[in-house]
N, C-alpha and C positions, 0 to 999 in steps of 0.2 A: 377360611377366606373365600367369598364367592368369586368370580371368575367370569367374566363379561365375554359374549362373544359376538362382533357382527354376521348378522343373519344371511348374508347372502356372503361373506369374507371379501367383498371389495371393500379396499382404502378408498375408491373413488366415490363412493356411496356415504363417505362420513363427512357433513357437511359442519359440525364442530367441536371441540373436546372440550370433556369434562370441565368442571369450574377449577377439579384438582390438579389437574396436568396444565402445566405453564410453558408453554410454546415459545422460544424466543423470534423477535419482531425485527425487522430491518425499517425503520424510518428514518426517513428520510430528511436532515437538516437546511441543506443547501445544495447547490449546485452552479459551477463554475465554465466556462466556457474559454478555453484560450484560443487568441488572436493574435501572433505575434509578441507574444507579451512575454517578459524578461523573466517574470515570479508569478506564482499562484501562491498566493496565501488564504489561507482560512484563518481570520482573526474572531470570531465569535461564534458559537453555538458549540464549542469542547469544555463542558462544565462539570457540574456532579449530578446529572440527570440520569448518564447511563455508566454503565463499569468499562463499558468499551465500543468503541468509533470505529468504521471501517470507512476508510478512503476507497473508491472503486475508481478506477481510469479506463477511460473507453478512445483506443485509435490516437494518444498521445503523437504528435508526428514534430519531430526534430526540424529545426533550421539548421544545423550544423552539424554538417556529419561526422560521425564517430563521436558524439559523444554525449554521456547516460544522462540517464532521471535520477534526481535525488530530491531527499528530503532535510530539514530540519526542526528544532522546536524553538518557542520561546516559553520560561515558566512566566506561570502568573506577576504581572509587574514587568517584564523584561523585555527586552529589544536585541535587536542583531540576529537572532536567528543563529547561536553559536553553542546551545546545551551542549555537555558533555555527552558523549558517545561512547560505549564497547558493542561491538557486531562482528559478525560472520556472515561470511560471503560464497557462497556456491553457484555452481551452472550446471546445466544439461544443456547439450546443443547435436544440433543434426543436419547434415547437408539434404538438400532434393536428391541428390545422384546420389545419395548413400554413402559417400565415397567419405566422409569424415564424420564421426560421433564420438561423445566424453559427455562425462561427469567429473569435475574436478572444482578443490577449493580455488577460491579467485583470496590471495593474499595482499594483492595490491588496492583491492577493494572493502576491505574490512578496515575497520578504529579501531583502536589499544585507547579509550581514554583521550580521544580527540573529539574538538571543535567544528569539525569542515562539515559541509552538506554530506548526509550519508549516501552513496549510489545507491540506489534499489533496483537497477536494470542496469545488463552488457547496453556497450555503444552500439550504436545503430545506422545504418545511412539513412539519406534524405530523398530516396527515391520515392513516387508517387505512391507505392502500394505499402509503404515502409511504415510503421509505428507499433506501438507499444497498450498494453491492455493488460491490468492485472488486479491486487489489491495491496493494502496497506492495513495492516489490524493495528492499535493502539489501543490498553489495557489499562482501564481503572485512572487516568490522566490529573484524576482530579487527588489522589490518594496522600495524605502529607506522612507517610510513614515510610514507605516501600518507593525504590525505584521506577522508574515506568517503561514495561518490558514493550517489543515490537515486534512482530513479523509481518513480510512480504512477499506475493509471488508476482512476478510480472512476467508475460511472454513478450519475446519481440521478433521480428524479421529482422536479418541484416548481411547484407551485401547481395542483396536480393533473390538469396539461395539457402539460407541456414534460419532454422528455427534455434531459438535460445530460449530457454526459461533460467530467472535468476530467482534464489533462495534467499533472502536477508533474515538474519535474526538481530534483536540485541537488547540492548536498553538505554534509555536517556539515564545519564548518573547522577540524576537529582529525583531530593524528596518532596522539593515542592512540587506544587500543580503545574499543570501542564496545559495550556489554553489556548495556542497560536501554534498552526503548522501551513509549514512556506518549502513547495513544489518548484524546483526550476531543474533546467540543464546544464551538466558543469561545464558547456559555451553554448551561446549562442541562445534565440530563442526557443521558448515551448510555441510552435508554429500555429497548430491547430492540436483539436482533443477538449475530452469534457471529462470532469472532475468533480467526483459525486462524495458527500460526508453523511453518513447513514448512523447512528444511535440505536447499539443492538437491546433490547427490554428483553 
């Protein structure tokens, strides 16, 4: 087997790959902009085009303080925004002064087999420099065999001194498709933030 080498060894110097090496692609579907608005839903472009969707959130900022970002689904055909749920829930967090740090599970934040919006971020305040930025992967949505698995990271500020990163894992408990997902706060509204649905090829 021959054995390729770039001539000078910079990656910066390779301007494309092979036709055999398949690169995967972040495109870009939609993009959402919240203004005081109670829900962000994505009702079209989660189809059978790609095996997996990435939610991005950029500077999410709460109307009501203390409390998370969540998400939910609807299958194809459906309404309410109530799929079946199982997940897990983790945190990291750090004070500025140093003075407080953990990693621990959050069990008041995970489903056993529930309905409700899932958290996918700790609560947060509503002060000026305060919001949320992370992602949301959703896997194969369209698949009618298999479940449809999820994870999340999101960082947030909150109480205008502590960094948090929250972990979600889980899956919706259905095997039909999956085509509508809806973003809000469990009170209050999504203030301001932009909210981007990317199709990985």
């Amino acid at each position: 087997m021959a054995l390729n080498f770039a001539n000078n060894n910079s990656l910066s110097a390779i301007t494309s790959l092979p036709a055999s090496i398949s690169g995967g692609s972040m495109n870009l579907i939609s993009t959402q902009t919240a203004s005081s608005s109670s829900t962000i839903s994505f009702t079209s472009g989660i189809d059978d085009t790609y095996d997996e969707y990435v939610f991005k959130f950029y500077n999410i900022h709460a109307q009501t303080a203390y409390a998370s970002f969540s998400f939910q689904a609807n299958a194809s055909g459906g309404s309410g925004f109530n799929e079946t749920i199982t997940s897990t829930f983790f945190e990291a967090f750090h004070r500025e002064d140093d003075g407080e740090s953990g990693l621990r599970y959050k069990a008041d934040d995970d489903q056993a087999q529930g309905t409700a919006y899932q958290k996918i971020s700790l609560s947060f305040g509503t002060d000026n420099d305060a919001s949320c930025s992370g992602t949301l992967h959703l896997f194969n949505p369209s698949n009618t065999t298999f479940v449809k698995h999820f994870i999340s990271t999101i960082q947030n500020l909150r109480d205008s001194d502590r960094s948090q990163e929250s972990f979600v894992g889980g899956y919706i408990n259905t095997t039909n498709a999956i085509d509508q997902i809806s973003f809000k706060f469990t009170s209050g509204n999504i203030d301001s933030g932009v909210i981007k649905l990317y199709g990985i090829s």
